[in-house]
N, C-alpha and C positions, 0 to 999 in steps of 0.2 A: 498222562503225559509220557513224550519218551516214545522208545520202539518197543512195539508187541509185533510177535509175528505169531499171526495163523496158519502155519502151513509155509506157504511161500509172500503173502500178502503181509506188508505191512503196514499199520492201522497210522491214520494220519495224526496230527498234531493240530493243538487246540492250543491257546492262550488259556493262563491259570484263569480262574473263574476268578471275578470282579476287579479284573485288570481291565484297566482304560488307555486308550492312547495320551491320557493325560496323565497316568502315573510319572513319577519322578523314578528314573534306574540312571545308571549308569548307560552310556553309550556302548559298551560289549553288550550288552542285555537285549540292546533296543535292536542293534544290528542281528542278532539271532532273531526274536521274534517279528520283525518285519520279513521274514522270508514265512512266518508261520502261517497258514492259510487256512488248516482246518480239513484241507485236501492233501497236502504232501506229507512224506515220511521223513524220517530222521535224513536221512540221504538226503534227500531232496532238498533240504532246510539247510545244513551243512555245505552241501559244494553253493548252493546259491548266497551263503556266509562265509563263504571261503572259509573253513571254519571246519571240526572235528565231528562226528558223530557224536564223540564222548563229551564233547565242549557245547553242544545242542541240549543234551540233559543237563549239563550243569548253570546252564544262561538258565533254562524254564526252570529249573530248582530256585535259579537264583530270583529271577521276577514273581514268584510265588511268594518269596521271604520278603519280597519289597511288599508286596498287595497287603499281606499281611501287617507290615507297618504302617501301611497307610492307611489303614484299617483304624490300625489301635489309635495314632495319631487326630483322627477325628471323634473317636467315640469321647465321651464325657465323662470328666474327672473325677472318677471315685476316690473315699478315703484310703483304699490300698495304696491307688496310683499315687496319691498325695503325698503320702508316708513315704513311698521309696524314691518320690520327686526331692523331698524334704531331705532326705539323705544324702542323696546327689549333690544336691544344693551345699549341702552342709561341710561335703569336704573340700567348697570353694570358698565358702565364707565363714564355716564358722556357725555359730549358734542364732547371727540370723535371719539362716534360713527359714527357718519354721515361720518369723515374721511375715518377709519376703515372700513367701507362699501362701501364707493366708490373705493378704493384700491382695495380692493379684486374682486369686479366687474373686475376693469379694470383689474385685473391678469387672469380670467377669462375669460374675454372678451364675444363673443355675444351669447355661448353657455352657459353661467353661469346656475345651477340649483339652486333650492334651498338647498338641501341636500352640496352639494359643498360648497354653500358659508356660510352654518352654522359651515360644519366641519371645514374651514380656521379659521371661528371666533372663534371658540371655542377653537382652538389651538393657539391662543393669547391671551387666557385669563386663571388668577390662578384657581384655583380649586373653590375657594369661587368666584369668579365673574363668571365662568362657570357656578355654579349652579344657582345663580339667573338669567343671561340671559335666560337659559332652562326654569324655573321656570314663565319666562314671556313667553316664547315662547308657553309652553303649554296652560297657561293663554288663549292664541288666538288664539290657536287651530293649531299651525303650528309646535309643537314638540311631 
């Protein structure tokens, strides 16, 4: 991704790999990669996003770190994930999270993702302990 030059050519611009027009970004993100084609260059991307050369690398930096979440978000719930879910949990409620976490698993059962068993927890939690769970989650990279 990004501008390479060979000489005086520069090499076009691709979408991160296993980004879909259904990922979830922010709308700067979406606006930089809708000019991405796979045929034009940094330049090219930028004046037609009215937008920076420099701000063209950092939108595709940026939609690679989404892919990536949405990635982890779907894959299934390991006992790491659980443990540092369980954590999270913990500094909004208290000791029981570990509860709360094992239920939801078991509601879930052996296909549980991650995405799934944040949106259960976070539908049992007020507004104000939602935001601190979130608030930890992001912390460690997993919201």
């Amino acid at each position: 991704m990004g501008r390479r030059r060979t000489g005086d050519a520069v090499t076009s611009l691709n979408w991160p790999e296993g980004l879909s027009d259904t990922t979830p970004m922010p709308y700067r993100v979406w606006k930089v990669l809708h000019a991405v084609d796979g045929l034009r260059g940094t330049d090219e991307v930028a004046r037609l996003a009215r937008t920076t050369p420099a701000d063209v690398q950092l939108q595709l930096d940026e939609a690679a770190r989404w892919v990536g979440q949405a990635v982890q978000r779907e894959q299934q719930v390991g006992d790491a994930v659980a443990r540092v879910v369980t954590q999270c949990l913990a500094a909004a409620v208290g000791p029981l999270a570990s509860l709360m976490v094992d239920e939801v698993l078991e509601e879930l059962g052996q296909q549980a993702t991650l995405s799934a068993l944040l949106n259960r927890l976070a539908a049992q939690l007020s507004h104000d302990r939602a935001q601190l769970f979130v608030r930890q989650l992001r912390e460690r990279g997993m919201a």
